[in-house]
N, C-alpha and C positions, 0 to 999 in steps of 0.2 A: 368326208368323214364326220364332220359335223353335226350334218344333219339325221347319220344313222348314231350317231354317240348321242342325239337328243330323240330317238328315238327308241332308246335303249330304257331310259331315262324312264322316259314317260310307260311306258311296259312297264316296268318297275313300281310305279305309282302304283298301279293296279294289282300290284303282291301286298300279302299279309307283313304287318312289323315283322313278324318270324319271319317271314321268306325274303323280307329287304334286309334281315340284317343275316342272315344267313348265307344272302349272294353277296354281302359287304365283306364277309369272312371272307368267301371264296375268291373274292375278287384282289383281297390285300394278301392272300396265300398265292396266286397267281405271280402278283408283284415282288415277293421276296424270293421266289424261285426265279425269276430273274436277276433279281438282285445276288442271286448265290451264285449262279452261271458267272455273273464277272465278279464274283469276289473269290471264287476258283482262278480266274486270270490273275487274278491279284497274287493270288499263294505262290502262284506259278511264279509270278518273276520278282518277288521276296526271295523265293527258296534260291531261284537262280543268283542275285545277289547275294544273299548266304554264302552260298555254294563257293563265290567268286572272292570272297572277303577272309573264309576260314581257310583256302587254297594260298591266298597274299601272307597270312598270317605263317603259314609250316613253310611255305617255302621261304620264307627269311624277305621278301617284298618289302611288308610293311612294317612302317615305322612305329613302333609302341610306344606308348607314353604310358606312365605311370599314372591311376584316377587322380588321384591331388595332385599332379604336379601338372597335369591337363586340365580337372576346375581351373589352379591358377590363373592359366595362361589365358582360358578364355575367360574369366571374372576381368583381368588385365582388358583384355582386346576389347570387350565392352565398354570397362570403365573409359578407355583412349575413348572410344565410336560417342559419349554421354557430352564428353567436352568443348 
């Protein structure tokens, strides 16, 4: 693969600025559309944890803590981890 990746390359040399950076666009628009493919897997098993966290919550599961009396507790649990 290398060798057709540096062949690619050099084909390229031989395009106008316009056309090198035009196939540089189309090349980093390539790459984000992959990048969106797994950031769709990603949504997917956020939403699934959601999904699994707001179910804990109504059906009486989880244990809730109050926000300031949970800062506390973890300000506490660090300051112990500093010492």
């Amino acid at each position: 693969m290398a060798q057709r990746f540096a062949e690619y390359v050099e084909a390229g040399y031989e395009l106008t600025p316009d056309e090198r950076l035009e196939a540089a666009r189309m090349l980093r628009l390539s790459v984000d559309q992959d990048t969106d493919s797994e950031q769709a897997d990603i949504d997917g098993a956020w939403d699934d944890v959601i999904d699994r966290r707001v179910a804990e919550v109504v059906s009486g599961q989880a244990r809730l803590v109050d926000g300031r009396d949970g800062l506390t507790q973890i300000r506490a649990e660090l300051a112990a981890r500093r010492k």
